[in-house]
N, C-alpha and C positions, 0 to 999 in steps of 0.2 A: 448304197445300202447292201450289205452281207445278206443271202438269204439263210437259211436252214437247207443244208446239205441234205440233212438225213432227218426224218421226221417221226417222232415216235407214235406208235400210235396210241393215242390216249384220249380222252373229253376233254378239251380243252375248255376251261370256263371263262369266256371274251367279255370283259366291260363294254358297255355302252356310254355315249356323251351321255349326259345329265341335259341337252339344252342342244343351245348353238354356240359351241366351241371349238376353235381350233384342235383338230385332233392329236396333234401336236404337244399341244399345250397342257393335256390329261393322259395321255397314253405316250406307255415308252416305247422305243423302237422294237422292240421284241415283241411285242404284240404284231407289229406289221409284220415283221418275217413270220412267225404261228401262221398268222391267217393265210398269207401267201402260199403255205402249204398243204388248205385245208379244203375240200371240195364238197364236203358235206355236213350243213348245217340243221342246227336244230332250234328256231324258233320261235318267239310269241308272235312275232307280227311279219311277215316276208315282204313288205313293201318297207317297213322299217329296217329291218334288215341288208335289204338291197342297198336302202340308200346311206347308210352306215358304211357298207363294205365300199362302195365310191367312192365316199370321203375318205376311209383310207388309202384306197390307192386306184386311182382312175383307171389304171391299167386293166384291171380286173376283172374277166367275162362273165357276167351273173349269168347269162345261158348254159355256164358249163357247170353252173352247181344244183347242187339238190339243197332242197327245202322243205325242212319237216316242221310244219305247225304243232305247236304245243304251247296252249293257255286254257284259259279256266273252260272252255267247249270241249277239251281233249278228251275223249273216252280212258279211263285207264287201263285198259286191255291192248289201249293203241301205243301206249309208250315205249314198253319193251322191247316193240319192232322200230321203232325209230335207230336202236341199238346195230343193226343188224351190219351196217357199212365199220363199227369199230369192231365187232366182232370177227371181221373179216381182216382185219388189218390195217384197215384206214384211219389216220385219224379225221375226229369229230370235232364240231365250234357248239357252244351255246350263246348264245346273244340275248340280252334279254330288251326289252322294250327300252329299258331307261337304267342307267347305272350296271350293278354287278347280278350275275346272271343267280338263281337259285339262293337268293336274299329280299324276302318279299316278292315270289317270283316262282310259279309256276314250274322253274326249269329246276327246281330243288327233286319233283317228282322222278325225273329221269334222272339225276345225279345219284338217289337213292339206290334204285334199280343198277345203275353202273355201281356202284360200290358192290351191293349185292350178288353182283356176277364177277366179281372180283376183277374188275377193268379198270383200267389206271385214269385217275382223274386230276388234271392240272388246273390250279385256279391264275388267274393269270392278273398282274396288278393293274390297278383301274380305280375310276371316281366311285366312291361310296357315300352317296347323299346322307345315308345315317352317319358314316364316321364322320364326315365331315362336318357335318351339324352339330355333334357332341364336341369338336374340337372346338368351332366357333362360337360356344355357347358359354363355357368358363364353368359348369357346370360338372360336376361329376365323372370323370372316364374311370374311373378304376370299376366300378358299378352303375351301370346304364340296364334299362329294359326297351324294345321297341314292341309296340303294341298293337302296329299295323293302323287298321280301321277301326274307329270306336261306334258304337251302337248311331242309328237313323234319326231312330223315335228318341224325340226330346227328353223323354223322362228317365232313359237308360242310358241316354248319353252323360247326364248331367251325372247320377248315380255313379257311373262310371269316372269320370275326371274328377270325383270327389273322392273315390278308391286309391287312384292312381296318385289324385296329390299327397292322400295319407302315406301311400307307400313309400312316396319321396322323402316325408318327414321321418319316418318310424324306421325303414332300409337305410335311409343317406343314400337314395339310389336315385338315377336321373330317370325320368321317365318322357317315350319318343312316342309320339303318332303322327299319323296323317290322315288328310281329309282329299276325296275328289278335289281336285281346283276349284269347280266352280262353286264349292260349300265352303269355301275359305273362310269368306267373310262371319257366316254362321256359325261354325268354328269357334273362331279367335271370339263372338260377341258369348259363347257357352261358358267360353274358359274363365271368361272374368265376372260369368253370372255365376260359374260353381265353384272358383277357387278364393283363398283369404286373400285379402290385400296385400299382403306381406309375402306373398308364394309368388317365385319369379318364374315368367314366363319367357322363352326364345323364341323367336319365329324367323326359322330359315328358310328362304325363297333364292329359285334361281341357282341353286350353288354352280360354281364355274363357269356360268354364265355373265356376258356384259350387264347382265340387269342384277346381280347380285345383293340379297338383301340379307343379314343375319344383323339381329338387335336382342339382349337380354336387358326387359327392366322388372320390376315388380306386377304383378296385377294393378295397382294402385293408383303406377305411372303410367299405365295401357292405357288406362282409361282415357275416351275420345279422343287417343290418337293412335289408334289402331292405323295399320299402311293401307293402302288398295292393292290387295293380292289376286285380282280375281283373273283366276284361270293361270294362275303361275304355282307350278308342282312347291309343295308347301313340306315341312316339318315342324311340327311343334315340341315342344321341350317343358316339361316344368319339374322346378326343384325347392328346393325350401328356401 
């Protein structure tokens, strides 16, 4: 393995697995050499984190790096100083929990602020659960929306995925959410109590994962045979 001789210093924005995959198998080489030259990171979770940077490369002294937490508890008066080792000339990592960092993803806050202070920011290639689920869905890429979280309370959810399916019709646009894992099932039983029959639904589970599930049928053909997803990071999809 070639390292990086010279290091520039920038925000370097680090994919994370999506699951349990070979790291290999989702990240290019060039990722390992970045990291290799990085000593100061900025993430949502430091025990995920840690053990992300092991799988890449065992060699690796987590005593010798710094770790800056930033998730949804972060003050944002605290962010700016998280800055403070790129300002100086080092380069920075963002890692995020799961997939591409500042995409659904807390670490968007500090990427803001680095642009703002005119600091160079590299996004670095890696698993993206949303593109990937639009790719494996047959559905729409030229126009997609992701919607994040859809409402708790059942009567704004339902409200809501009745919005969302109209917009698929009226746009030609795909439209992407997600649910905690363990509201999978509640979910998937919403979408086919709020949407037509005829409105096809995708449910991507697992991506890049050995347990891999992507399937697009109708609401129609959903019906009672929804999968067992419970507690496996989920996307759902629906289009006209």
């Amino acid at each position: 393995m070639r390292y990086l001789s010279i290091m520039i210093p920038a925000l370097y924005l680090i994919p994370n697995l999506l699951g349990e995959t070979p790291v290999e198998q989702v990240l290019p080489a060039y990722n390992h050499e970045i990291i290799m030259g990085i000593r100061h990171f900025i993430v949502e979770d430091v025990r995920t984190a840690r053990r992300f940077l092991k799988q890449v490369d065992r060699s690796i002294d987590i005593d010798q790096l710094t770790f800056y937490t930033l998730n949804k508890h972060t003050k944002p008066d605290e962010i700016s100083g998280m800055l403070k080792p790129l300002e100086e000339g080092n380069a920075m990592g963002v890692i995020s929990e799961a997939g591409c960092p500042a995409v659904a993803d807390p670490g968007a806050d500090v990427v803001a602020i680095a642009q703002r202070k005119g600091l160079k920011v590299v996004p670095l290639v890696g698993p993206s659960s949303i593109i990937l689920a639009v790719m494996g869905s047959g559905f729409n890429g030229q126009s997609f929306a992701f919607n994040g979280y859809l409402p708790i309370e059942p009567d704004d959810r339902i409200k809501t995925l009745k919005k969302l399916e109209q917009r698929a019709y009226t746009e030609n646009q795909t439209q992407l959410f997600i649910e905690t894992p363990y509201r999978n099932a509640k979910m998937m039983a919403d979408i086919l109590k709020a949407c037509r029959p005829q409105t096809h639904l995708c449910i991507a589970a697992g991506l890049t994962t050995p347990d891999e599930y992507i399937r697009t049928r109708t609401v129609k053909e959903w019906g009672g045979k929804l999968p067992n997803l419970d507690k496996i990071p989920c996307i759902f999809l629906i289009y006209r």
